[in-house]
VOMI-371804 format. One record per residue (C-alpha): x, z, y; residue number from 1. Coordinates in steps of 0.05 Angstrom, whole numbers, plus 5000, padded with zeros to 4 digits. Layout:
BEGIN
> u_w_v_pos
> X_Z_Y_NUM
...
***
This chain:
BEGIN
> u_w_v_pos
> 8790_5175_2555_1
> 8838_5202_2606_2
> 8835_5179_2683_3
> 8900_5125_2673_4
> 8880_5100_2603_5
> 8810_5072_2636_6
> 8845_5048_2703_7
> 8886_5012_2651_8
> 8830_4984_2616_9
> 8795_4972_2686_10
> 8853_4935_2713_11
> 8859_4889_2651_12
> 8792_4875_2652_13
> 8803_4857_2733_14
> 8853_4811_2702_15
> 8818_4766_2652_16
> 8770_4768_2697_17
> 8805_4732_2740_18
> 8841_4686_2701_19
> 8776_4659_2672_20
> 8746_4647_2750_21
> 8813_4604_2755_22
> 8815_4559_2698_23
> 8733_4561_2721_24
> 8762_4521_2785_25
> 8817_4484_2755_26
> 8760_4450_2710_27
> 8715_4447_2759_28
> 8771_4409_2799_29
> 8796_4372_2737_30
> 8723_4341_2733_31
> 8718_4327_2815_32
> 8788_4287_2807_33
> 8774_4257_2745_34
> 8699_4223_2771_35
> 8737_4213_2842_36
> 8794_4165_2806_37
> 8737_4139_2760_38
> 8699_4117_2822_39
> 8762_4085_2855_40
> 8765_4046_2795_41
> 8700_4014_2800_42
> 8701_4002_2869_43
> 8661_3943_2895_44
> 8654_3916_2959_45
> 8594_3927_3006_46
> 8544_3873_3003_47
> 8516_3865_3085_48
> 8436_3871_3078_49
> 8412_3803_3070_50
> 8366_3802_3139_51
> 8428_3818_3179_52
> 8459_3753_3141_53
> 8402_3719_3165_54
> 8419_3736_3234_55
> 8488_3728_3236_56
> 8471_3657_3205_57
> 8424_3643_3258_58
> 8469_3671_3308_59
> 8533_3627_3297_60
> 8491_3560_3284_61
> 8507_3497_3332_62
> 8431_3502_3362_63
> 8434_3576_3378_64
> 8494_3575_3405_65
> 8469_3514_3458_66
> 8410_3560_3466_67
> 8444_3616_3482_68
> 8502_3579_3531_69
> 8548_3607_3483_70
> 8585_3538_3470_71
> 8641_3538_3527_72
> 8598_3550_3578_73
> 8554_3490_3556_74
> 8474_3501_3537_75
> 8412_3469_3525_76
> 8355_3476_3563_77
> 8274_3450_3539_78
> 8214_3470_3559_79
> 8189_3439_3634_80
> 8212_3429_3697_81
> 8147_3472_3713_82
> 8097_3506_3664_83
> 8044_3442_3656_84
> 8086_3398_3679_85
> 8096_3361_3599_86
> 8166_3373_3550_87
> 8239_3374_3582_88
> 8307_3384_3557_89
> 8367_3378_3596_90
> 8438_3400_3591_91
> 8469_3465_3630_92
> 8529_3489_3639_93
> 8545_3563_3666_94
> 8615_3587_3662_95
> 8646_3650_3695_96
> 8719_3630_3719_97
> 8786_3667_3742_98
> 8771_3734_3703_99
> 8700_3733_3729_100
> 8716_3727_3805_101
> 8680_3663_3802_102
> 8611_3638_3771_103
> 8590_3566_3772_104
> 8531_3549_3740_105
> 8492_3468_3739_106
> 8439_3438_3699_107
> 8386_3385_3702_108
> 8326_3375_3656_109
> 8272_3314_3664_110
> 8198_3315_3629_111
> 8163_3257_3593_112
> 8112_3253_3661_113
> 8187_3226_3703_114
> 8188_3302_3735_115
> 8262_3323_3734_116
> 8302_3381_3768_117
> 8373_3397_3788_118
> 8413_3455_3801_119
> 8484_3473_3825_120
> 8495_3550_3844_121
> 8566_3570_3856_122
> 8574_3649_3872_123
> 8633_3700_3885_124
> 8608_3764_3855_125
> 8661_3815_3871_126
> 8687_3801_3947_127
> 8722_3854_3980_128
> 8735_3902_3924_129
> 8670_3893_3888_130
> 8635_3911_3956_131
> 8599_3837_3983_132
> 8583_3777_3940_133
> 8567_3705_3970_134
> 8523_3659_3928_135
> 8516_3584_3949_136
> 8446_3547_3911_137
> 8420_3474_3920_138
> 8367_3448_3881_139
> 8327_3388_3881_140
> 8258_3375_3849_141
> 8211_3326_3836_142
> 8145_3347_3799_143
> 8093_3293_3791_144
> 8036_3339_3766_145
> 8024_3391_3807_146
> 7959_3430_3803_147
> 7916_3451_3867_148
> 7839_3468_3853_149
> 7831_3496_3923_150
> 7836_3548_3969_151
> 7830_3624_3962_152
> 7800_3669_3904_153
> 7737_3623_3899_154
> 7768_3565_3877_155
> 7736_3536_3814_156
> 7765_3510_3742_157
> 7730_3450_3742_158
> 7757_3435_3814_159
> 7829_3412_3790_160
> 7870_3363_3833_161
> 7934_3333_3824_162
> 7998_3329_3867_163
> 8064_3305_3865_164
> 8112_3355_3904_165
> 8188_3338_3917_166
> 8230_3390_3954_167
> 8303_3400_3965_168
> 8330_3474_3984_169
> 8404_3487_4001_170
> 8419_3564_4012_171
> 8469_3614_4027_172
> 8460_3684_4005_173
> 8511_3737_4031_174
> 8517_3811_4015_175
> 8538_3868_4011_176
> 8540_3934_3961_177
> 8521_3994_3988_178
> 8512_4047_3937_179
> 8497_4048_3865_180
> 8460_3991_3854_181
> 8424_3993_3927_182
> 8447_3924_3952_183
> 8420_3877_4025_184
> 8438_3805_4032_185
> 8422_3756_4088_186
> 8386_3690_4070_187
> 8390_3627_4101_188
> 8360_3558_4072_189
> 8333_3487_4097_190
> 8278_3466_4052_191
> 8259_3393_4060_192
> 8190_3387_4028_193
> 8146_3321_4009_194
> 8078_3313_3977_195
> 8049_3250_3946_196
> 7991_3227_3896_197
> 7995_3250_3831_198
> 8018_3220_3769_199
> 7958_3242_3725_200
> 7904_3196_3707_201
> 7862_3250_3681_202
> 7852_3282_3746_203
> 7837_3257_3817_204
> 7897_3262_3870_205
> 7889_3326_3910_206
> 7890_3286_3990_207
> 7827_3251_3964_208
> 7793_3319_3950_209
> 7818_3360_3996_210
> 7825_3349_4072_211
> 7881_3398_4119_212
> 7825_3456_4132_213
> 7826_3463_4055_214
> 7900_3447_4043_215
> 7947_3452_4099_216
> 8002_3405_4105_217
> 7959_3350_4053_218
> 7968_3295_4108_219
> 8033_3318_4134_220
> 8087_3342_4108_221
> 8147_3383_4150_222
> 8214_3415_4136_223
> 8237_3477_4144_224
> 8297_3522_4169_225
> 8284_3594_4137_226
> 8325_3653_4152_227
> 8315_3731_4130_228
> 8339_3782_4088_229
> 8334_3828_4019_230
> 8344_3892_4001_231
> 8344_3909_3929_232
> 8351_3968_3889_233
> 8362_3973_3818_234
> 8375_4021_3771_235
> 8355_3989_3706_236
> 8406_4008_3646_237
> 8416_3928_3630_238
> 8396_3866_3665_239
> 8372_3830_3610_240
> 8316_3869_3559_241
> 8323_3935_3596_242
> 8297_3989_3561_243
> 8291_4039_3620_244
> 8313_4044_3694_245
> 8282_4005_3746_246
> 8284_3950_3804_247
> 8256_3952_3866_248
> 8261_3885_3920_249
> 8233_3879_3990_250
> 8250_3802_4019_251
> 8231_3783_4094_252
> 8240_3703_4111_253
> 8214_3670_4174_254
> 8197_3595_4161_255
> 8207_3554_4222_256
> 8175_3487_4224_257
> 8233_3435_4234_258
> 8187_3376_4253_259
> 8117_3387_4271_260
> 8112_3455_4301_261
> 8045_3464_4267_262
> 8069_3508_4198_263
> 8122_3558_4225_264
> 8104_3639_4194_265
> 8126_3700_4168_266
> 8127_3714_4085_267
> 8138_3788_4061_268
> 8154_3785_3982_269
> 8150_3864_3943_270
> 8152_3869_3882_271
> 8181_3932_3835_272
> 8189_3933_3759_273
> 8199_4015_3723_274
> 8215_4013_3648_275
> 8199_4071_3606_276
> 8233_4078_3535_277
> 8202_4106_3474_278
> 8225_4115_3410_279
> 8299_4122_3418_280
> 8296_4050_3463_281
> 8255_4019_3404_282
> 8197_4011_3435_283
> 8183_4001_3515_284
> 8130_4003_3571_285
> 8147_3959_3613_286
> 8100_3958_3686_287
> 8109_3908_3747_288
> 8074_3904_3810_289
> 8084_3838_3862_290
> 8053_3826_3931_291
> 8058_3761_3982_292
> 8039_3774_4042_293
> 8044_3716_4100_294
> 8026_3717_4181_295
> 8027_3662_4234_296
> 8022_3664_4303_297
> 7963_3622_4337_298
> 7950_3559_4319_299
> 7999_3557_4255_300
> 7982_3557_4188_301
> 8018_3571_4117_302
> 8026_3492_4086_303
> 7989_3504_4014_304
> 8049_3479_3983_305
> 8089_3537_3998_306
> 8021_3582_3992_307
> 8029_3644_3956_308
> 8002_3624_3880_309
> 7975_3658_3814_310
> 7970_3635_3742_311
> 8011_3617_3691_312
> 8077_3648_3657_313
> 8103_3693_3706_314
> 8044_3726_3736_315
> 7965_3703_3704_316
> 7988_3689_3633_317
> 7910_3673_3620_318
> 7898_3624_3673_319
> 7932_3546_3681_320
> 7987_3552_3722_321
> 7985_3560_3799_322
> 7903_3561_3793_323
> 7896_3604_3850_324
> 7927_3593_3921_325
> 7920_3636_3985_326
> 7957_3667_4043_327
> 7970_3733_4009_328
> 7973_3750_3934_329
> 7980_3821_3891_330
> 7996_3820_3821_331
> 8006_3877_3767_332
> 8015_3873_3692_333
> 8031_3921_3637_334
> 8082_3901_3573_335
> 8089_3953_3504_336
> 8151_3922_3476_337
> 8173_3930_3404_338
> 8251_3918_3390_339
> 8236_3889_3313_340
> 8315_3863_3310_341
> 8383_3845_3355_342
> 8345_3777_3363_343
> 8281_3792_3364_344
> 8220_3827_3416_345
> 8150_3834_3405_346
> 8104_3854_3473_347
> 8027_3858_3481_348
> 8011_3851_3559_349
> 7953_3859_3606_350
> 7952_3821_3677_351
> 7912_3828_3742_352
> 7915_3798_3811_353
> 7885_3750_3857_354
> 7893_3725_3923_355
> 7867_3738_3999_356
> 7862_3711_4063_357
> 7876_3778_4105_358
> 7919_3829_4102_359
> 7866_3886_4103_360
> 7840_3856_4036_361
> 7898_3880_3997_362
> 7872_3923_3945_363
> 7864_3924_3872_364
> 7780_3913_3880_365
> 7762_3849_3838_366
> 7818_3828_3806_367
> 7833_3764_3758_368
> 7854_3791_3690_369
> 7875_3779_3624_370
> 7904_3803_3562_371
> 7952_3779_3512_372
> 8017_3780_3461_373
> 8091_3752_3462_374
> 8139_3729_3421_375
> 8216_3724_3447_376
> 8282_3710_3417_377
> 8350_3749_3447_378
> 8418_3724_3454_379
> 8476_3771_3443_380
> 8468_3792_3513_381
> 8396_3811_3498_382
> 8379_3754_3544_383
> 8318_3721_3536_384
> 8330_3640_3504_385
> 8254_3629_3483_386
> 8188_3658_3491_387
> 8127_3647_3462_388
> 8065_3672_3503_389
> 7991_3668_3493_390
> 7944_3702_3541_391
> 7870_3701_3546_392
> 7821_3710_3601_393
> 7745_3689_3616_394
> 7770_3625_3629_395
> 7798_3608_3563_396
> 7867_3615_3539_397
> 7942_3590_3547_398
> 8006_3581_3504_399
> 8063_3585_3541_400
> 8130_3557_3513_401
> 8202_3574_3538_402
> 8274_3559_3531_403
> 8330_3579_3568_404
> 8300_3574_3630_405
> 8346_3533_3687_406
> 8313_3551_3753_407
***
C-alpha cells in the first residue's frame, strides 16, 4: 500500500472514529435530558422532618410563646419567689422600645405560702453613641419562709429555722463602655430590710433559736445606703447558652448602716465563668468560680440576712437552699453540656464550696460538694425558659424547678 493510500485509510478511520464518540455523547446526553425532564415531572414537594414539626409546633403554641415573652412583650412567669419558698406564677412584661434605645421590663409573681415579689427595671442601653448605659431597678419582696440553720460551715441539717424577710431595694446603675466588651459602672442603692417570724408550722421561727451572736441583726433590723462599683469583662460569643468565650466580674459595695450604726461593712463579689466548645458547639464545658468576701471595722458585724449564702439552684444544687451562711463564701462547679435540639440542653454538673469566717481561710480545703444532671428548654434566643435540676450530695438530694425566672 503506498504512503497516501494508508494516510487515506488512516484518516477515515480518524473519522468514524470520531463520529461514533459523538453520537456516544449525544446519547449519553439524550438519556441525561430525558431522566432530568422525567424527574421534573414527578416533582414532589419536600416533606420538613417530623421532629422539626414538633418543634416548630411547640414553638408557635400560646404557652410557649408566654414562656418565652414572645407575646408582645407579655410572659408568664412560675416557679417561686425564692427556691423553697412553695409554687408562683405571675405575669411579666419586657419590651424593648424606640428601636431598642429603651428597655422596660415589670413583673410580679406571689406563692401559695402569701410570699410575693415585684419588679420594675427601666434601662437606656446605648447612651452616647453606644458608649454609657443607665439602668434604673426597684424591687420589693416579701418571703415568708426563709431558711437559716445557723452560722458558718458547721451548721447542721437538722438545725433548720424559719424567717420571714421583706426588703425593698431601689438602684441606679450607670456606665460606661470601654473596649470590647470590658465595661465599669457605678452602683448606688437604699435597701430597706425587715425580718419577722416565719410562716411555717413545720419549723420553729429562727429569733427563738438563735440569739444576735449567732444571727446578727435577729432582734434588730436596719437599712441601708450602699454605694460601689463593677467592672466586667466579657467575651462570651452569646449571652444566653454560650458555647465559648467568657465573663469575668469584680463588684465592690460599701453598706452603710442608715439607722443603728452597728451593721455598716465592705462586700467584695468575684466571680468568672470560661466556656469551652466541643464538637463543632455541640457539646460544652462549661466552668464557674464565685467568691464573697466581707470586712467590718470594730465593733460592726455583717447582719445574717445579707450574709454571704450557699445551697440551692445557683450555687449547692445538692443542698436546701441558703443552708449555709457566713461572712465569706467560694464556690466552683463544672457543667458538660449537650445541645440535643434548637429547644433543648442536656448538662451533668459537679459543685463545691462552703463558707468562712476569715479571709485567710479562703481555699478550696474541705469543700461541700455534689453532683448531678439538668434538663432545660431554650427560647429562640437560646434563653433559658425552664430548667429541671436534680443534684445530690451526702445530705440527700434536691429537684429544682424553673420558669422564666423574674428576678
Amino acid at each position: 500500500m503506498t504512503h497516501l493510500k494508508r494516510i487515506t485509510v488512516l484518516g477515515f478511520g480518524l473519522f468514524v472514529l470520531g463520529a461514533l464518540r459523538e453520537a456516544q455523547g449525544q446519547s449519553r446526553f439524550d438519556l441525561i435530558e430525558s431522566a432530568r425532564t422525567e424527574k421534573e415531572a414527578n416533582l414532589t414537594p419536600e416533606v420538613q422532618p417530623k421532629a422539626e414539626r414538633r418543634i416548630e409546633w411547640i414553638e408557635e403554641s400560646l404557652p410557649y410563646r408566654l414562656l418565652t415573652g414572645q407575646e408582645h412583650g407579655f410572659g408568664l412567669t412560675f416557679g417561686n419567689v425564692a427556691p423553697g419558698s412553695g409554687f408562683a406564677i405571675g405575669p411579666t412584661y419586657a419590651k424593648p422600645l424606640w428601636d431598642g434605645q429603651l428597655i422596660v421590663r415589670a413583673g410580679a409573681v406571689a406563692a401559695v405560702n402569701r410570699s410575693y415579689l415585684g419588679l420594675l427595671e427601666v434601662s437606656l442601653p446605648s447612651l452616647l453613641h453606644d458608649h454609657a448605659f443607665l439602668t434604673f431597678s426597684t424591687q420589693h419582696r416579701n418571703i415568708s419562709e426563709m431558711p437559716y440553720y445557723g452560722p458558718g460551715p458547721d451548721s447542721s441539717k437538722t438545725g433548720r429555722s424559719d424567717y420571714r424577710l421583706e426588703d425593698t431595694n431601689v438602684e441606679l446603675r450607670p456606665g460606661v463602655r470601654i473596649y470590647k466588651g470590658l465595661s465599669a459602672s457605678l452602683i448606688g442603692s437604699y435597701l430597706a430590710v425587715n425580718t419577722g417570724p416565719g410562716h411555717s408550722s413545720q419549723f420553729i421561727s429562727t429569733e427563738e433559736q438563735f440569739g444576735p451572736a449567732a444571727a446578727p441583726g435577729i432582734d434588730r433590723q436596719t437599712n441601708f445606703w450602699r454605694g460601689g462599683g463593677l467592672v466586667e469583662y466579657d467575651w462570651r460569643n452569646r449571652a444566653s447558652s454560650p458555647t465559648k468565650g467568657g465573663k469575668y466580674s469584680a463588684q465592690y459595695v460599701r453598706y452603710l448602716d442608715h439607722n443603728l450604726s452597728q451593721y455598716s461593712f465592705l462586700r467584695l463579689d468575684l466571680d468568672a465563668e470560661q466556656y469551652i466548645p466541643l464538637f463543632n458547639h455541640t457539646r460544652v464545658i462549661a466552668l464557674h468560680g464565685a467568691s464573697s468576701l466581707t470586712t467590718t471595722n470594730n465593733g460592726q458585724r455583717v447582719p445574717f440576712y445579707v450574709q454571704p449564702t450557699l445551697g440551692g439552684p445557683n450555687t449547692l444544687r445538692g443542698y436546701r437552699y441558703n443552708r449555709f451562711y457566713g461572712d465569706n463564701s467560694v464556690m466552683v462547679n463544672a457543667e458538660y453540656r449537650w445541645f440535643c435540639s434548637p429547644i433543648l440542653e442536656m448538662a451533668v454538673f459537679a459543685d463545691g464550696g462552703k463558707v468562712f469566717n476569715r479571709w485567710e481561710q479562703w481555699n478550696f480545703h474541705n469543700l461541700e460538694s455534689d453532683v448531678g444532671f439538668s434538663v432545660r428548654l431554650k427560647g429562640r434566643s437560646a434563653r433559658t425558659v425552664f430548667s429541671f435540676d436534680t443534684g445530690f450530695s451526702h445530705e440527700g438530694f434536691q429537684i429544682w424547678f424553673r420558669a422564666n425566672k423574674l428576678n
